[in-house]
N, C-alpha and C positions, 0 to 999 in steps of 0.2 A: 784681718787675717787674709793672704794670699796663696793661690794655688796657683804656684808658675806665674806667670805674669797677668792674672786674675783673681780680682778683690772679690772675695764671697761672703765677708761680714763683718760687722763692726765686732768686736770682743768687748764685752761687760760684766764687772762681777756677778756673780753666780749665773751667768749666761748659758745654756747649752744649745749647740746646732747641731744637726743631722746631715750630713751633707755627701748623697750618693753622685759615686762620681763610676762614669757608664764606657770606663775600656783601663786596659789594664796598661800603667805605665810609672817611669821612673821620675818623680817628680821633688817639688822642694815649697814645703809648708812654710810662711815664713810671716813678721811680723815686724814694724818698725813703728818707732816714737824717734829721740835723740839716738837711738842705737838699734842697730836690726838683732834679730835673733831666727833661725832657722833651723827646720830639720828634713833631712833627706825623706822619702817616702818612698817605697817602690810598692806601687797600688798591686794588687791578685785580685781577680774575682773571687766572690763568697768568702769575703776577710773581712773583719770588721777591725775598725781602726779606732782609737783613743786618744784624743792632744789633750793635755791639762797644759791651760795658756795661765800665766802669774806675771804679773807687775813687781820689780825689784827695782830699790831706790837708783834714779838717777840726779845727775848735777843739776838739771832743770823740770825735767820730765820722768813719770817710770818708765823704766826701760822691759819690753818685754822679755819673757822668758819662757821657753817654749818646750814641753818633751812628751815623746811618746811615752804611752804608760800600757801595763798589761792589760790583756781583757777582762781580766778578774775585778780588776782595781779602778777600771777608765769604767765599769759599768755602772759597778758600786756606786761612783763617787755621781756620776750621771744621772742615775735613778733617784742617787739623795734629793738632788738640786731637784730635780721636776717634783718630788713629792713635796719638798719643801715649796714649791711655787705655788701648791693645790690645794695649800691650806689658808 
């Protein structure tokens, strides 16, 4: 997973990262194998943000797939994975 032209971490099923980023700007979340996949961002202070990252078949490789999700949904789905890690 890249932020602008900086790698911040490998992506792994049921993987979750935190990843505070310290000024407010217009940027582009993005993710490649055989095919890129991207989404725009435009960062605010004191907003919290949600990507649910998924692997969808490709010709050789899966291809990423990328989107924002609401906060209701990207917390839920966040809090699942880490409880489920803690068991």
């Amino acid at each position: 997973l890249h932020l602008g032209d900086s790698m911040l971490c490998r992506v792994k099923n049921k993987s979750t990262f935190e990843i505070k980023i310290n000024e407010e700007m217009r940027t582009t979340l993005w993710a490649r194998t055989e095919a890129r996949s991207e989404v725009p961002l435009d960062v605010r202070f004191g907003h919290t943000y949600y990507l649910r990252c998924a692997v969808q078949m490709g010709a050789f490789v899966g291809q990423p797939f990328l989107e924002l999700v609401d906060r209701s949904t990207g917390k839920f789905e966040y809090d699942a994975i880490v409880a489920g890690k803690k068991k």
